[in-house]
N, C-alpha and C positions, 0 to 999 in steps of 0.2 A: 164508736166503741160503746159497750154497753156495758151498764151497772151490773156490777158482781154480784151474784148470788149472795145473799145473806141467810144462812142456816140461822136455826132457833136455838135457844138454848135446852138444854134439858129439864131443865124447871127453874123457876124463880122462888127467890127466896125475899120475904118482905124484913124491913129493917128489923121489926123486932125479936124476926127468928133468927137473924142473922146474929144480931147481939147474944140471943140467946147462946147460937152455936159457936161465936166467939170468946165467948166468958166474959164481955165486957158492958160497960154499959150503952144504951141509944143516943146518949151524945156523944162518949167513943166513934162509934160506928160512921156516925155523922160528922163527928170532922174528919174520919180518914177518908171520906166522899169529898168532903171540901177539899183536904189536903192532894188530894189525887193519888191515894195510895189506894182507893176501891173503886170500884164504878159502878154506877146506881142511874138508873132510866126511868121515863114515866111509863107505863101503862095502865089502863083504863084509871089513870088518875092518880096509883099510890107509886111511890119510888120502889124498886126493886130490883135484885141485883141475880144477876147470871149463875146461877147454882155451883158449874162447873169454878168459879171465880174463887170458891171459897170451899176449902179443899180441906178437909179434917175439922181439925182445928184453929184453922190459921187463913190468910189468904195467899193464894197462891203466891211464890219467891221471887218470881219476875212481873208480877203486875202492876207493881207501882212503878219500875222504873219505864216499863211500856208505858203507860198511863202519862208519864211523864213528859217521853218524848211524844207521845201525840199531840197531849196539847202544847208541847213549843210549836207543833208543826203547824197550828192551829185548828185542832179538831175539837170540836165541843162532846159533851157524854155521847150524845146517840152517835154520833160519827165515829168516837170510839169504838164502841158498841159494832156497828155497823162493820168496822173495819175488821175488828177482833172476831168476829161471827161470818164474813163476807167464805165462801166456800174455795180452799185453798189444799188441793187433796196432796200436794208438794209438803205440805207439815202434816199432813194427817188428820184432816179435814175441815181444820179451821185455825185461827193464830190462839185461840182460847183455849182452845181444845190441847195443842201443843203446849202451852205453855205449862203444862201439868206433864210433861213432861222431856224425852231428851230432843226435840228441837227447838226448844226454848229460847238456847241462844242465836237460830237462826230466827223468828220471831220480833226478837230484839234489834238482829241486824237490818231486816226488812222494814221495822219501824223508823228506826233512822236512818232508813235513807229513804224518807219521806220529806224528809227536811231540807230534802238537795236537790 
């Protein structure tokens, strides 16, 4: 079996414009990375978050609880990442991409049942 397609995101956004476009502050930001309500990766060294992740003003309504059940399932960020970005034209081109909108809760149910 071979490794899924992982599509890119549309742009990255670094933490402090994330803060910025959150109205909060950089340690805000950074504990909801810790907490597992964001998701934040490395590239070329700085942490940065999936554009599509963080939707207006807010971050998207189902991410954290995704976020959640991945890593019960034991996935670390990039595997997140990976998973939520992996090419999935059944939700409409990726689980990140959906969850911005109405397959969102299948997203969620695909997530947990990773766990089984």
């Amino acid at each position: 079996m071979s490794e899924p397609v992982t599509t890119e995101p549309a742009g990255w956004i670094n933490l402090p414009d994330v803060s910025e476009k959150l109205g909060m502050s950089i340690s805000k930001v950074n504990q909801m990375i810790k907490d597992g309500d964001l998701l934040a990766v490395r590239r070329d060294g700085v942490r940065v978050v999936p554009a599509e992740l963080v939707a207006n003003a807010t971050v998207l309504k189902h991410l954290p609880g995704v976020l959640t059940v991945l890593r019960d399932a034991g996935y670390n960020d990039e595997e997140a990442f990976r998973w939520l970005y992996a090419s999935d034209p059944d939700v409409g081109g990726s689980a990140a991409i959906a969850l911005g909108g109405p397959q969102a809760r299948e997203v969620k149910r695909r997530a947990q049942a990773l766990g089984f």
